[in-house]
C-alpha positions, 0 to 999 in steps of 0.5 A: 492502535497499531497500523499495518500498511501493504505496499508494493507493485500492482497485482502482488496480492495487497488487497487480496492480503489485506482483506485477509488480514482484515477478516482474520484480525479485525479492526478497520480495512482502508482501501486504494482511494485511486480505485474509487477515483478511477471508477468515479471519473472513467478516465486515465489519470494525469498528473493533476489528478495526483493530488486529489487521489492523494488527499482523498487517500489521507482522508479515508486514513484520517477517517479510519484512524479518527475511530482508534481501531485496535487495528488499522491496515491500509491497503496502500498509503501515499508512498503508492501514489508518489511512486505510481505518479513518478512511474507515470509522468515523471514527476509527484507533487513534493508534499507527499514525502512530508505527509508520509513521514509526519505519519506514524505506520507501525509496520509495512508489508512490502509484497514481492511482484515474483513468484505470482502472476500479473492479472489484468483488471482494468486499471492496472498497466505493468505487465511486465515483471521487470516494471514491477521488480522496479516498482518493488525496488523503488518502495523498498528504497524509499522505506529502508531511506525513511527507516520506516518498519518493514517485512518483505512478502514473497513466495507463492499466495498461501507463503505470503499469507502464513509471512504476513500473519506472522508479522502482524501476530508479531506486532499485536503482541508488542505493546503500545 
């Protein structure tokens, strides 16, 4: 099993991507557990939340992983949470770093916020390109600290798209 993980600010096209992955390579798609949350209990989130998105996060992972896809990719991971609650309210619960790197992520696509425009949703709260530049810089520090796997994303909607194919036609050919 190989797993691709799209991680980045909000609005850099990670689900748009995903989905895309998904629909062009198969295998199985987990989405944002914070989205479901978030819907479920029409709220702003707190710090207190952070957990249980967390751990409804690593259940969804788990679940998929459990059914041994060719291909895993996760529209996010726990990197996103801990940074999302840091960004937020200053702190994360200290259990997230250990649980990321007790997982083992084959590849991650970090999406630039440049070149495409911040779209409102509902749930999303950087429309400023320097938050999301820093967002971005922050997930690219973390990943380059922890040696974790990475391809950086940029250019407009079809240059990410052609970059992210590449990258995961790249890791199919590897062998297990």
């Amino acid at each position: 099993m190989k797993v691709v993980v799209l991680a980045g600010p909000e609005s850099s096209g990670k689900s748009w991507l995903a989905a895309q992955l998904h629909a062009h390579f198969g295998g199985l798609m987990v989405g944002e557990y914070v989205r479901y949350f978030i819907d479920h209990h029409q709220r702003d989130t707190c710090l207190a939340d952070i957990p249980a998105i967390a751990r409804g996060q690593l259940e969804w992972e788990d679940d998929a992983r459990a059914q041994r896809p060719a291909l895993l990719i996760l529209d996010t991971h726990l990197l996103t949470n801990k940074l999302w609650s840091q960004t937020l309210f200053g702190d994360h619960p200290g259990w997230l770093d250990s649980e990321l790197l007790a997982r083992h992520y084959d590849l991650h696509l970090l999406l630039s916020p440049e070149d495409v425009e911040w779209s409102a949703d509902g749930q999303r709260c950087q429309p400023d390109l320097a938050d999301r530049r820093a967002f971005f810089q922050a997930s690219l520090e973390w990943m380059q600290q922890h040696q974790q796997p990475l391809v950086v994303i940029r250019g407009d909607w079809q240059q990410r798209r052609v970059a992210a194919f590449a990258a995961v036609r790249q890791l199919l050919a590897q062998p297990l």
